[in-house]
C-alpha positions in Angstrom: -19.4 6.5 -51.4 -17.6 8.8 -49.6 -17.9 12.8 -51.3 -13.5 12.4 -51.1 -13.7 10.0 -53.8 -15.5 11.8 -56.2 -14.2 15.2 -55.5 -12.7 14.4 -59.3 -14.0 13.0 -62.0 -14.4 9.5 -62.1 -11.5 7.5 -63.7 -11.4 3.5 -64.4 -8.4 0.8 -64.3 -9.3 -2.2 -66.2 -7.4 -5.5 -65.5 -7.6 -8.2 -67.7 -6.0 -11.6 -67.0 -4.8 -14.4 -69.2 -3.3 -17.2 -68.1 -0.6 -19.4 -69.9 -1.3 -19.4 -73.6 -0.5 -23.1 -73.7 -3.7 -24.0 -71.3 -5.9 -21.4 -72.8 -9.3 -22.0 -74.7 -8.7 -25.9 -74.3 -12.4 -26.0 -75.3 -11.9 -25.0 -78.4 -9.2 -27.7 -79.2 -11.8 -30.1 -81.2 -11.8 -27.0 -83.9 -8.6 -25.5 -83.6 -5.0 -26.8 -83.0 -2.5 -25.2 -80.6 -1.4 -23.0 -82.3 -4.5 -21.9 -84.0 -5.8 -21.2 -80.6 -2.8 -19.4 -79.1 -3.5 -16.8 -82.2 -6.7 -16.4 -81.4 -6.5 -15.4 -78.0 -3.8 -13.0 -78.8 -6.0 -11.5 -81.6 -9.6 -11.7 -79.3 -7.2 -9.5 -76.6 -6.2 -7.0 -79.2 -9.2 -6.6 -79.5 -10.4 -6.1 -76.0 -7.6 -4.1 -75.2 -8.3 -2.0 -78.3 -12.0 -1.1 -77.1 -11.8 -0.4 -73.5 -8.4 1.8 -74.2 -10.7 3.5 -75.7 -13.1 4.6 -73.3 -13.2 8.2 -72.1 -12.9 7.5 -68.6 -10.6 4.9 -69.0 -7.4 6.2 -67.4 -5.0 2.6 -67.8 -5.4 -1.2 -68.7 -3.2 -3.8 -67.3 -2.6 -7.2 -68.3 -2.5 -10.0 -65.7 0.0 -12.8 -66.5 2.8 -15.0 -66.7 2.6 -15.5 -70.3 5.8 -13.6 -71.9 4.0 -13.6 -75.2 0.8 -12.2 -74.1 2.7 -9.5 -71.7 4.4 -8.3 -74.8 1.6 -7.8 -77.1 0.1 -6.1 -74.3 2.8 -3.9 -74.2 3.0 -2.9 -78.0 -0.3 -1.8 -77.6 0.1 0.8 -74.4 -0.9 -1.7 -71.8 0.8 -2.4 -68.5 1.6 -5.7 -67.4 1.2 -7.1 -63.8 3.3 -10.4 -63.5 1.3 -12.9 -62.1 2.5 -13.2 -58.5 2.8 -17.2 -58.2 2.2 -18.5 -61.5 1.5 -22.3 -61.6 3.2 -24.7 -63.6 1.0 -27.6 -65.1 3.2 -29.5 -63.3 2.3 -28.3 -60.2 -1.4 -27.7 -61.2 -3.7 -30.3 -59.9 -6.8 -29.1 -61.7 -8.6 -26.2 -63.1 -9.7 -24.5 -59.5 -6.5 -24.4 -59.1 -5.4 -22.4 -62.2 -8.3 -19.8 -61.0 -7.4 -19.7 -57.6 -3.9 -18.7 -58.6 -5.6 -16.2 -61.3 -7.6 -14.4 -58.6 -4.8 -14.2 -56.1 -3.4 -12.6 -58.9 -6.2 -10.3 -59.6 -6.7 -9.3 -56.1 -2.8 -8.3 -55.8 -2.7 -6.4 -59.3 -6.0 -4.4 -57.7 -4.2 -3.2 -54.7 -1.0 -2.4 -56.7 -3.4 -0.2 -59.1 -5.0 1.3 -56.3 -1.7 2.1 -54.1 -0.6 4.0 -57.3 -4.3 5.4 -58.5 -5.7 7.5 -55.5 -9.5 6.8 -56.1 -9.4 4.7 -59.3 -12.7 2.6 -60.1 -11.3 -1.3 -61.0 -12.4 -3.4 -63.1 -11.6 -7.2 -63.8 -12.6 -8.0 -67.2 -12.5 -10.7 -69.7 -9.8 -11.1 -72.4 -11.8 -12.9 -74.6 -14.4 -10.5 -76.1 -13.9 -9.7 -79.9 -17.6 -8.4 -80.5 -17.1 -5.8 -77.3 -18.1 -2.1 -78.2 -16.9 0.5 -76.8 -20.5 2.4 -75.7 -21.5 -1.2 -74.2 -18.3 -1.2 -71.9 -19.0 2.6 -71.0 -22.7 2.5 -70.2 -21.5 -0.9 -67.8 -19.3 1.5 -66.3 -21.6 4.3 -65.7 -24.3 1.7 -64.4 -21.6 0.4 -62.1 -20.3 4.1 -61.1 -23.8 3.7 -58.9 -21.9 2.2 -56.1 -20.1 -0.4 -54.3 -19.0 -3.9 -56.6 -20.8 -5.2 -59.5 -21.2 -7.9 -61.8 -22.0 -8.0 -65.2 -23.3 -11.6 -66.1 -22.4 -13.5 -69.1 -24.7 -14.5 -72.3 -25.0 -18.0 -70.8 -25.8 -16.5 -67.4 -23.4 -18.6 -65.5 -19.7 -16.1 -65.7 -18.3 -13.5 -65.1 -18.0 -10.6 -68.0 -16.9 -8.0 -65.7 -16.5 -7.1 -61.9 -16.5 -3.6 -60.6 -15.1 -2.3 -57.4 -16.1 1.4 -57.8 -15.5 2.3 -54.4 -11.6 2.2 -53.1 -13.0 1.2 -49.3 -14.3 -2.1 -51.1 -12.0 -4.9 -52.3 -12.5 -6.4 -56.2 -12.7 -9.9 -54.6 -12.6 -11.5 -57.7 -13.9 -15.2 -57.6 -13.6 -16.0 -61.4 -14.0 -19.7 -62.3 -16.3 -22.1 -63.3 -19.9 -20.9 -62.1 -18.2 -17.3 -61.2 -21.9 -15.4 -61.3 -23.2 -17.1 -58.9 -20.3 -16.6 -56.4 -19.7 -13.2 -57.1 -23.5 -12.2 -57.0 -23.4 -14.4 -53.2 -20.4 -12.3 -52.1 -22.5 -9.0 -52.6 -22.0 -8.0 -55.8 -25.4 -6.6 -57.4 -26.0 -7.5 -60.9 -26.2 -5.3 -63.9 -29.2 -5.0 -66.3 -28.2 -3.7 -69.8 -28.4 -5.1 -73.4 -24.6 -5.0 -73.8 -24.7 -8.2 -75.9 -20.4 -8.1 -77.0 -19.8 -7.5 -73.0 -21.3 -10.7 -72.1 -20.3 -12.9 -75.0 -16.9 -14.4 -73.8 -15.4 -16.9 -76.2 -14.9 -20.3 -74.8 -16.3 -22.6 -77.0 -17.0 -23.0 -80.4 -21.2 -22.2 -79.7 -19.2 -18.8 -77.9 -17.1 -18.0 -81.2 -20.5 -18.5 -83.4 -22.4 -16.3 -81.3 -19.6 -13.6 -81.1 -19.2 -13.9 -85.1 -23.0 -13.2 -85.4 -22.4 -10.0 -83.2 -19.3 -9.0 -85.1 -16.3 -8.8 -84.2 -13.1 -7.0 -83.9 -10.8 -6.3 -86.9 -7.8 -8.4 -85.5 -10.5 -11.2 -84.3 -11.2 -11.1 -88.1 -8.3 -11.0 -89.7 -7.1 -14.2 -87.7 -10.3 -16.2 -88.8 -10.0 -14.9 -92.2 -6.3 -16.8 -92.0 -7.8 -19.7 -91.2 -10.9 -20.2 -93.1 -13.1 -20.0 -90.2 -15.2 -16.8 -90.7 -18.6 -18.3 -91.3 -20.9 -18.4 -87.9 -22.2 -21.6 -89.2 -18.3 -23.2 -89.4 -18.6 -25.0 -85.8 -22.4 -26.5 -87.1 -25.0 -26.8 -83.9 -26.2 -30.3 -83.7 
């Protein structure tokens, strides 16, 4: 890394994508109806949103997507919002590679903008679904990443994608996001992470994900939502 791009001191972008709130969490739709889900991803964003905003050397957050309802609560709370570029109608959408193609285009173009207007910024692409994150997990991820070059910070079933860093401006944030995402980002160069950051790496897509976040704790608007519905006990979705 080049002495130019630390001749300040270091300052962070984070992206976070959602896609349509109508095709998100579909996992979760033998627990929770619709609508249930759609305020659940709103709240488990809030919360995201709430946490990295927070961090020191956290400098902006934009939101990544076509949703009008998720671009607005992203905007009550400070947030930018990058339009998705070519958002994909289900219509249109012949299956779920791709809805992530389309969400990594996306990505990838809302990088460049941030950097075109961010001399130097670190990116980062991380997940919108992290109610149990904590603000000293996400900045000792950083600091780790700060090290050099793009990095990946695994998820709790060691299979996704928490977070991707590009903490170098010559290097592109390549994000390849999807269904087995580690793997493809750790093949495309990115070195992994090592740190017991358990809310970074527990991403909520199923109801296993939301017991396991629940046991970490999670965020207040995360809570308040589950509280609404009567699903606050990490035993609610039952392991068989």
């Amino acid at each position: 890394m080049s002495t130019a791009t630390r001749s300040v001191a270091p300052r962070a972008h984070v992206l976070v994508a959602v896609k349509e709130l109508h095709a998100a969490k579909t996992r979760l739709s033998g627990v929770f109806d619709t609508d249930d889900r759609t305020g659940l991803v709103l709240s488990m964003l809030r919360d995201t949103l709430a946490v990295v905003s927070d961090v020191a050397t956290v400098v902006g957050v934009t939101v990544v997507t076509p949703d009008p309802a998720v671009a607005r609560l992203a905007r009550s709370v400070g947030a930018h919002v990058y339009a998705d570029p070519a958002p994909v109608s289900t219509e249109d959408r012949p299956d779920e590679a791709g809805t992530e193609h389309g969400l990594n285009a996306a990505l990838s173009a809302a990088a460049e903008h941030v950097r075109s207007n961010e001399r130097g910024v670190d990116v980062v692409a991380l997940q919108a679904d992290l109610p149990s994150l904590r603000g000293g997990e996400f900045g000792e991820a950083l600091a780790a990443a700060r090290t050099g070059g793009r990095s990946v910070v695994v998820d709790h079933h060691g299979t996704g994608t928490a977070a991707l860093f590009s903490c170098d401006p010559e290097i592109p944030l390549d994000p390849r996001f999807g269904p087995g995402s580690a793997k493809r980002h750790l093949e495309s160069g990115a070195r992994p992470l090592d740190g017991h950051w358990p809310g970074l790496r527990t991403d909520v897509d199923t109801a296993d994900d939301l017991d396991a976040a629940q046991a970490l704790g999670v965020g207040p608007a995360t809570r308040a939502a589950l509280d609404a519905l009567e699903h606050t006990a990490p035993s609610r979705c039952g392991n068989e």
